[in-house]
VOBA-1610 file (N, C-alpha, C; in pm, whole numbers, padded with zeros to 5 digits, always signed):
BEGIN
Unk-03235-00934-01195Unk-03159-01056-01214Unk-03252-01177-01223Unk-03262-01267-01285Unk-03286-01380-01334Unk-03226-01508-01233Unk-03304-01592-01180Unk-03213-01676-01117Unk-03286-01829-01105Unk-03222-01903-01165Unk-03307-02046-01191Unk-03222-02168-01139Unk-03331-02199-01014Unk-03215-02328-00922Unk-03255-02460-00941Unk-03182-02497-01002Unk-03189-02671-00968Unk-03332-02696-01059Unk-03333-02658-01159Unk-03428-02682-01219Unk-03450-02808-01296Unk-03532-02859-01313Unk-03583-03032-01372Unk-03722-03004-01410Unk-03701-03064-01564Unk-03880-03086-01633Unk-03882-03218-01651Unk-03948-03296-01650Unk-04001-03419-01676Unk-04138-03483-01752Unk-04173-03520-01854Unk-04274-03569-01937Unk-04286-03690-01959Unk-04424-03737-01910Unk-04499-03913-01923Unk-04513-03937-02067Unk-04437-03997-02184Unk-04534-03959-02308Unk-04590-04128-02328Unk-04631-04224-02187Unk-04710-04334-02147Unk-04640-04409-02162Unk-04530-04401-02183Unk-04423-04532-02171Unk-04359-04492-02091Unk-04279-04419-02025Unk-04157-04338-01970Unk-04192-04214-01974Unk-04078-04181-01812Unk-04053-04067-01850Unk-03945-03998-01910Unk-03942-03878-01955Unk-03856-03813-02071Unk-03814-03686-01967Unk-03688-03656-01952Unk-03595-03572-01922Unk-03597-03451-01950Unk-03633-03358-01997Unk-03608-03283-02082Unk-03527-03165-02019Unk-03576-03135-01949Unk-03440-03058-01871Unk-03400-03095-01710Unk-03274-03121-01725Unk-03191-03160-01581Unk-03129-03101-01524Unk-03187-03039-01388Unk-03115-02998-01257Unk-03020-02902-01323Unk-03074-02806-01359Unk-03027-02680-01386Unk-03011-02529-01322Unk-02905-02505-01341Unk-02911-02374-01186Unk-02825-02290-01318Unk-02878-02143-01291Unk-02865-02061-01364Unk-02855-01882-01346Unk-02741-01808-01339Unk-02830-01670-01273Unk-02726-01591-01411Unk-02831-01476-01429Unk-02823-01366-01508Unk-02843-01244-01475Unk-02714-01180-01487Unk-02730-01007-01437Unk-02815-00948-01546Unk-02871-00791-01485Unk-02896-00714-01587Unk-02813-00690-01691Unk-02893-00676-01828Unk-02810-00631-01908Unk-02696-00722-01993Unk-02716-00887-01993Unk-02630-00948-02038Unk-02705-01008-02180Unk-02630-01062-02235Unk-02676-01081-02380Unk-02618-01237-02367Unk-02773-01325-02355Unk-02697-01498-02352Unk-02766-01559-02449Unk-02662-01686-02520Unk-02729-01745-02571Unk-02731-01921-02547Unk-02782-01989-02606Unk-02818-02111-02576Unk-02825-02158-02689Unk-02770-02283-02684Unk-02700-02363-02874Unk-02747-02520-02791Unk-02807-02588-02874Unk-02819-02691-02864Unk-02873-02764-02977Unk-02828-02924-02970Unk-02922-02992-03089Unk-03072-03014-03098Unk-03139-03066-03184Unk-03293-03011-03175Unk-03324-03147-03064Unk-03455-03086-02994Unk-03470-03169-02884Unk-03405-03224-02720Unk-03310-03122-02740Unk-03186-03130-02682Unk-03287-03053-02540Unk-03346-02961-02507Unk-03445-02865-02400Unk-03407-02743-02424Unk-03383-02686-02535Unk-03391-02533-02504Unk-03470-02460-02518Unk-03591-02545-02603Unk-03700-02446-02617Unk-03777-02446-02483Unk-03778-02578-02427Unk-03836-02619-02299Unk-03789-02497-02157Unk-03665-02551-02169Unk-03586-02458-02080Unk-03628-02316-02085Unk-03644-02225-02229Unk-03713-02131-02266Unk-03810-02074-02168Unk-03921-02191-02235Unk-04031-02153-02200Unk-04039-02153-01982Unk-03962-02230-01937Unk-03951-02196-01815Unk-03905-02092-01715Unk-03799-02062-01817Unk-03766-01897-01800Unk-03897-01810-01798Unk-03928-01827-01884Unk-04095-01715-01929Unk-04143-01735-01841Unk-04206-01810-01747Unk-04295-01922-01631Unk-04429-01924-01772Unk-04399-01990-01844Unk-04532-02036-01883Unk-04552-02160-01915Unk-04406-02212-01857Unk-04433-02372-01790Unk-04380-02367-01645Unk-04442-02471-01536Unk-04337-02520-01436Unk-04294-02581-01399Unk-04165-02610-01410Unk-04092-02684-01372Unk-04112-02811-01245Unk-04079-02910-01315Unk-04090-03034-01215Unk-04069-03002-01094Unk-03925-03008-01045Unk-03876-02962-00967Unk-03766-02826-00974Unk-03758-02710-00867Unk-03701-02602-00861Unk-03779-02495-00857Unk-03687-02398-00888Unk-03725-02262-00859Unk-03661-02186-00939Unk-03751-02092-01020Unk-03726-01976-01087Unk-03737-01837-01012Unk-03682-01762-01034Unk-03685-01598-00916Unk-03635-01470-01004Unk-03714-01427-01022Unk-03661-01251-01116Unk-03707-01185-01022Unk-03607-01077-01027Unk-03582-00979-00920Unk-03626-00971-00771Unk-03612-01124-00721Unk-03606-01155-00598Unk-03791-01203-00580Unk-03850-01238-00693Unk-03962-01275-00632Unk-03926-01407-00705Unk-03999-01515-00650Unk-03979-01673-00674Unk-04142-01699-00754Unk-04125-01737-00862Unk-04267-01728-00980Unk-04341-01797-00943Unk-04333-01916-00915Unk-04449-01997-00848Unk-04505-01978-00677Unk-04443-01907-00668Unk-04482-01893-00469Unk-04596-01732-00485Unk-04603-01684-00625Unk-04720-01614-00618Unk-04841-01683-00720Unk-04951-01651-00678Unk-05100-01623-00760Unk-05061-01644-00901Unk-05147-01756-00959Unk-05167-01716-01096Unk-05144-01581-01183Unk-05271-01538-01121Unk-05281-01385-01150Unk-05163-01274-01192Unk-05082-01285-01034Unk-04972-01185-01028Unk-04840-01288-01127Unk-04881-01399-01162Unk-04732-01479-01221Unk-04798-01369-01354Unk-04908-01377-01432Unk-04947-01334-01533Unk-04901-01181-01560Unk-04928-01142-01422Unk-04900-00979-01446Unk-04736-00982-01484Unk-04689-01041-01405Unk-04526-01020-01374Unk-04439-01064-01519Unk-04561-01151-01605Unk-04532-01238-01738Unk-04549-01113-01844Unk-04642-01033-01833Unk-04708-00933-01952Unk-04609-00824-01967Unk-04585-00791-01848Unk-04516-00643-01726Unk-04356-00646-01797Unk-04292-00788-01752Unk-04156-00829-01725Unk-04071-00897-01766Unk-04138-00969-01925Unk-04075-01062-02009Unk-04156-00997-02115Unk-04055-01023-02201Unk-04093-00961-02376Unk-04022-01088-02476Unk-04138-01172-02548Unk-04115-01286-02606Unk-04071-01259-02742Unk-04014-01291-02856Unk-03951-01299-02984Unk-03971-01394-03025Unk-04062-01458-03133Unk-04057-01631-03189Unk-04004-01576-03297Unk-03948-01680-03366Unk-03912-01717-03510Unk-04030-01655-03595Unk-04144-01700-03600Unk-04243-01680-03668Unk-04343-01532-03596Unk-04289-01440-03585Unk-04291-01306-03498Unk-04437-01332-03425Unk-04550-01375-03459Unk-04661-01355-03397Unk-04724-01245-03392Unk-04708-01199-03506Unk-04808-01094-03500Unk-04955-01105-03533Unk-05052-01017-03546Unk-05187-01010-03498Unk-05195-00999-03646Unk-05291-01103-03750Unk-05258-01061-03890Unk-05352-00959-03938Unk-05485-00908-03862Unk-05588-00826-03883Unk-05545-00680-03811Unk-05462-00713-03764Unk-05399-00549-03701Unk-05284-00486-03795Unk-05301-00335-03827Unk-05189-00309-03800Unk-05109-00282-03766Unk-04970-00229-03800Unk-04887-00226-03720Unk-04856-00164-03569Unk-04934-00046-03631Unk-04994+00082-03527Unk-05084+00001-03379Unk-05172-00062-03457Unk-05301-00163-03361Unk-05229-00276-03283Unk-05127-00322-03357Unk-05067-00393-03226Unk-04999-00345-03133Unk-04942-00223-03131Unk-04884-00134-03034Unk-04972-00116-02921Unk-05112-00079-02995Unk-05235+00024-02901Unk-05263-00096-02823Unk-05303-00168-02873Unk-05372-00300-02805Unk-05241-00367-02686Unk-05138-00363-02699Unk-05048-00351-02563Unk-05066-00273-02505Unk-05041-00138-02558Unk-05032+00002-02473Unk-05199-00056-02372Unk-05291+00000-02441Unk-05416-00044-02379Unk-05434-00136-02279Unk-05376-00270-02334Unk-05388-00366-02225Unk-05309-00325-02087Unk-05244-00254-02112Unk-05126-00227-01949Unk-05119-00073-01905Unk-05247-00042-01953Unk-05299+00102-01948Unk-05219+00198-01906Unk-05105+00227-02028Unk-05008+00300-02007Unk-05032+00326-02133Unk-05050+00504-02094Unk-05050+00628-02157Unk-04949+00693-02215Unk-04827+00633-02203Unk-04715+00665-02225Unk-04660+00677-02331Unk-04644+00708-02472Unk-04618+00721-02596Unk-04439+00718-02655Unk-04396+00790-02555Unk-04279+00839-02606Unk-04154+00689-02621Unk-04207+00584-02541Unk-04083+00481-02548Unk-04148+00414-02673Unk-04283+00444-02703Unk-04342+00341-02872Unk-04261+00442-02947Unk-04282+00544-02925Unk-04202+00638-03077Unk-04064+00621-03073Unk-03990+00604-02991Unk-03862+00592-03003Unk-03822+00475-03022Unk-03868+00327-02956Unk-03836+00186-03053Unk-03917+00225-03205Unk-03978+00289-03224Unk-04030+00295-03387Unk-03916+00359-03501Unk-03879+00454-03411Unk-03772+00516-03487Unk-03613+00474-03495Unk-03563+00374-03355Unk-03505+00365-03360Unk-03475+00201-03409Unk-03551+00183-03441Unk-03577+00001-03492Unk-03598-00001-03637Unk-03625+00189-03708Unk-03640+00191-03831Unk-03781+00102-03900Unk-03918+00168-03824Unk-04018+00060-03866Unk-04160+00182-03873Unk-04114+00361-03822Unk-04216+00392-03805Unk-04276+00434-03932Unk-04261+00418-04054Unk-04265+00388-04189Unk-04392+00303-04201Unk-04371+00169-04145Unk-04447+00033-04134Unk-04594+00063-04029Unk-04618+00177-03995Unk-04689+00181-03843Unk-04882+00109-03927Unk-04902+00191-04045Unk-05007+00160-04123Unk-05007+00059-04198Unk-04932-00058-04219Unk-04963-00150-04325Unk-04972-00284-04200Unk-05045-00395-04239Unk-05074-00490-04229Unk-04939-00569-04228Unk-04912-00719-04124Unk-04785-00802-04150Unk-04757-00877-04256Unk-04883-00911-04339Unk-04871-00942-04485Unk-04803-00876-04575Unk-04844-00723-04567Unk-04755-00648-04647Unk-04607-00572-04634Unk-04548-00668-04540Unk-04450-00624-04515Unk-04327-00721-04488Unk-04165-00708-04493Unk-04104-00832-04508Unk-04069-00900-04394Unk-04035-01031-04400Unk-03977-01079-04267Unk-03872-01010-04192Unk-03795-00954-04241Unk-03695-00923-04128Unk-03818-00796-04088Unk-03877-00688-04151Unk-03917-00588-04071Unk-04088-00665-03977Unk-04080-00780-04006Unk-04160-00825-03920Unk-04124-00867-03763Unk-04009-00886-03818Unk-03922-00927-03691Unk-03875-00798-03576Unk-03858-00685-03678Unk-03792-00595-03595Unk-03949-00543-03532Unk-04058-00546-03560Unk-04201-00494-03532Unk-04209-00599-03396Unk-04199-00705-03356Unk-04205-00818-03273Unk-04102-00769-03171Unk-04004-00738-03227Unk-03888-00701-03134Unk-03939-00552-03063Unk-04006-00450-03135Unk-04060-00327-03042Unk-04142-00376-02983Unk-04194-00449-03045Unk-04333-00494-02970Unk-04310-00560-02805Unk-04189-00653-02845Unk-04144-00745-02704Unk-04131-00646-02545Unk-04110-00500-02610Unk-04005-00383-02589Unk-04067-00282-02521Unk-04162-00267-02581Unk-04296-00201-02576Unk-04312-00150-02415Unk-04287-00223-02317Unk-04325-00201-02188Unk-04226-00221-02087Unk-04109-00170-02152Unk-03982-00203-02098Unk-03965-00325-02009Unk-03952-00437-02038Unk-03965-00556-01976Unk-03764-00561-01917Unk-03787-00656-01845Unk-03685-00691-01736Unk-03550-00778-01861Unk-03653-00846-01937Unk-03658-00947-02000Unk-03654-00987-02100Unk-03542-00984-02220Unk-03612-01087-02360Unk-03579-01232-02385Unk-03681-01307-02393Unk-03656-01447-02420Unk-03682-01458-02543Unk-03569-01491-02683Unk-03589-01511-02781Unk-03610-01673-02865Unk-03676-01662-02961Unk-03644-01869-02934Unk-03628-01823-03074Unk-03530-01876-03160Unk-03463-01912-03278Unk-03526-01771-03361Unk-03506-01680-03340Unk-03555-01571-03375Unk-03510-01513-03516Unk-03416-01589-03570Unk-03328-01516-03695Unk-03362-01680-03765Unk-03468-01775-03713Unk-03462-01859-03818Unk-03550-01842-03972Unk-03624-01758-03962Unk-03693-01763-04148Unk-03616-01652-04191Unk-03507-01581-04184Unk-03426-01462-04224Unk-03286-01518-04306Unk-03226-01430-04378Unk-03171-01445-04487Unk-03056-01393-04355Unk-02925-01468-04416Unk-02794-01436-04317Unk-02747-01270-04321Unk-02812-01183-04362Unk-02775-01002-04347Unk-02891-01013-04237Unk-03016-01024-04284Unk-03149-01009-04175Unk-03087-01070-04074Unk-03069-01174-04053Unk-03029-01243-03921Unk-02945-01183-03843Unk-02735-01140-03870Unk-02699-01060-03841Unk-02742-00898-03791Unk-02848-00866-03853Unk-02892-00726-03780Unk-03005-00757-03691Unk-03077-00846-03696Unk-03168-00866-03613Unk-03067-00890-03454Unk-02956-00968-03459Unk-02887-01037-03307Unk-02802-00893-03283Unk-02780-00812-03378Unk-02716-00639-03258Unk-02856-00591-03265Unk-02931-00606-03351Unk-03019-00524-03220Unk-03048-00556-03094Unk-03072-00728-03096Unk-03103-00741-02912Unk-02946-00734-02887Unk-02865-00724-02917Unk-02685-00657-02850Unk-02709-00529-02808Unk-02750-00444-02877Unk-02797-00309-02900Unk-02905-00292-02754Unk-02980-00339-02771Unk-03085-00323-02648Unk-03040-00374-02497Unk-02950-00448-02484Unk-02876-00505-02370Unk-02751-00362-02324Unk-02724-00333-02414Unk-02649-00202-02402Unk-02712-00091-02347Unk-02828-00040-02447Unk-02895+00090-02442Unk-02991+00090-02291Unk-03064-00038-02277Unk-03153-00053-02203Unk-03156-00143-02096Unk-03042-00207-02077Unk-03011-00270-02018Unk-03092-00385-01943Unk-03137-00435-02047Unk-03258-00532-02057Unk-03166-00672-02101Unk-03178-00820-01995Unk-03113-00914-02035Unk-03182-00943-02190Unk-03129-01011-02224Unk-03175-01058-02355Unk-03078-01235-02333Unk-03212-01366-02387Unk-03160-01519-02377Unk-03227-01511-02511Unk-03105-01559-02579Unk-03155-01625-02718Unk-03146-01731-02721Unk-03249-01872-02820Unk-03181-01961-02883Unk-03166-01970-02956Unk-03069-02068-03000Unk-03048-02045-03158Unk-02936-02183-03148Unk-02968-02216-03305Unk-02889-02330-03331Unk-02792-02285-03504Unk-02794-02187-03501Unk-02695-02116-03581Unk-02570-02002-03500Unk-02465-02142-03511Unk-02309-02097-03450Unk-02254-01917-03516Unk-02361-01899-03580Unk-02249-01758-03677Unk-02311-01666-03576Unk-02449-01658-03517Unk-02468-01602-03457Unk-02431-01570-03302Unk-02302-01596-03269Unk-02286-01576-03131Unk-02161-01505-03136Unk-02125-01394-03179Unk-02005-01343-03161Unk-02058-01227-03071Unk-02209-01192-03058Unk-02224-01031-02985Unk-02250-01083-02889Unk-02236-01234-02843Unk-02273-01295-02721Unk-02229-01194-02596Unk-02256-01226-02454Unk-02194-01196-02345Unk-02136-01317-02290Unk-02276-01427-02293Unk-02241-01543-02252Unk-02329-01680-02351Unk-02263-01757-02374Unk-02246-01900-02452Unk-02314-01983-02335Unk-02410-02086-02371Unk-02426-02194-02252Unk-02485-02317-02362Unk-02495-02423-02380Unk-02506-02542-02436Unk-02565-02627-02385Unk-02697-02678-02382Unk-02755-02808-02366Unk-02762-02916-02442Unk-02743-03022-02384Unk-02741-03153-02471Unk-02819-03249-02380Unk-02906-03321-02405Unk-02993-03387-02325Unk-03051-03355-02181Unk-03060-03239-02211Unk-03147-03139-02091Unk-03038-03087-01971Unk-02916-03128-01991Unk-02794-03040-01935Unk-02730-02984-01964Unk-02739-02853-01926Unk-02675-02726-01924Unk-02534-02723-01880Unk-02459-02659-01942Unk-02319-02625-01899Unk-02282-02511-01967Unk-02179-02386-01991Unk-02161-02306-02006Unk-02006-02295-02130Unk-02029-02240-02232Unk-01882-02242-02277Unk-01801-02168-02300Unk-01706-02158-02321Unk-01561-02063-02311Unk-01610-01947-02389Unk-01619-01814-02387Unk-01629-01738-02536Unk-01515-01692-02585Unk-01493-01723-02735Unk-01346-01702-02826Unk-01332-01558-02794Unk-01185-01523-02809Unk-01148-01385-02742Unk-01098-01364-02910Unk-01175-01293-02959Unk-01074-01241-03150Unk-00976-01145-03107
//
């Protein structure tokens, strides 16, 4: 579980300070599929990235699975970051001199797990083990995306934090890209937080939440 209290970011940009996210309290079971809609600038990427801990928060406290992120070591926040959150950008981030195969190894490697059988099965079941030998140049955005998405996956994380993840995708790509993280909240029971500022995408929601000037509130989800 995910649990974020009373959270506040704040930024000097030498005139003032800037708000960006306000006193926000937040908890997420395993296995839920949330998303986050806001206007641009509004804190959700901010908010995001605090979830991840790879910012911290002004004031508050972030806590996954009962450990509180800042009350440990650099070190162990890092481990608990590599281990326990699996990131998704818009622009996938992949390694452009690797391929597809090499960005796998080079995780696997880094977290020296020998373990093969959960890479072959997001490969096959993400429809990418086709892609394992070619380069991210030679291959299209959406299956770049779904390569980012095994990749996030890769080490069974606690965790996906997605940030506008279906934005360079054509509205079919986009739609299959948001059941698969539906799909993975199901199968694997891995939360999944998206943002996104495209409304078409929230029908596989679990839960809806909305920021507008760095406050959070939560909204109704339509019952079809």
């Amino acid at each position: 579980m995910l649990k974020i209290k009373n959270i506040s970011k704040s930024y000097d940009d030498g005139r003032s300070d800037i708000l960006a996210v306000d006193n926000i309290s937040l908890e997420l079971e395993d296995g839920t599929f949330a998303a986050i809609v806001g206007p641009s600038g509004s804190g959700k990427s901010t908010l995001l990235t605090i979830m991840g801990a790879l910012q911290k928060p002004s004031e508050g406290k972030i806590e996954l699975d009962g450990v509180e992120l800042y009350d440990v070591s650099e070190k162990e926040r890092s481990n608990i970051r590599f281990k326990k959150l699996g990131f998704v950008l818009q622009a996938s981030n992949l390694i452009p001199y690797l391929t597809v195969e090499e960005q796998f190894e080079l995780k696997l490697k880094k977290s020296k797990n020998k373990d093969k059988s959960h890479y072959e099965y997001l490969l096959n079941n993400l429809e990418i083990a086709h892609l394992v030998k070619k380069y991210p140049d030679e291959i299209s955005g959406g299956e770049r995306q779904r390569v980012a998405i095994a990749l996030s996956l890769v080490l069974k994380p606690n965790i996906i934090l997605a940030d506008e993840p279906t934005a360079s995708l054509d509205t079919e790509k986009s739609y299959k890209v948001v059941q698969m993280l539906k799909e993975i909240t199901e199968t694997m029971n891995t939360t999944v937080v998206m943002v996104t500022h495209d409304t078409r995408m929230l029908d596989s929601c679990d839960r809806i939440f909305e920021i507008v000037d760095g406050k959070l509130k939560e909204k109704k989800q339509l019952v079809n």
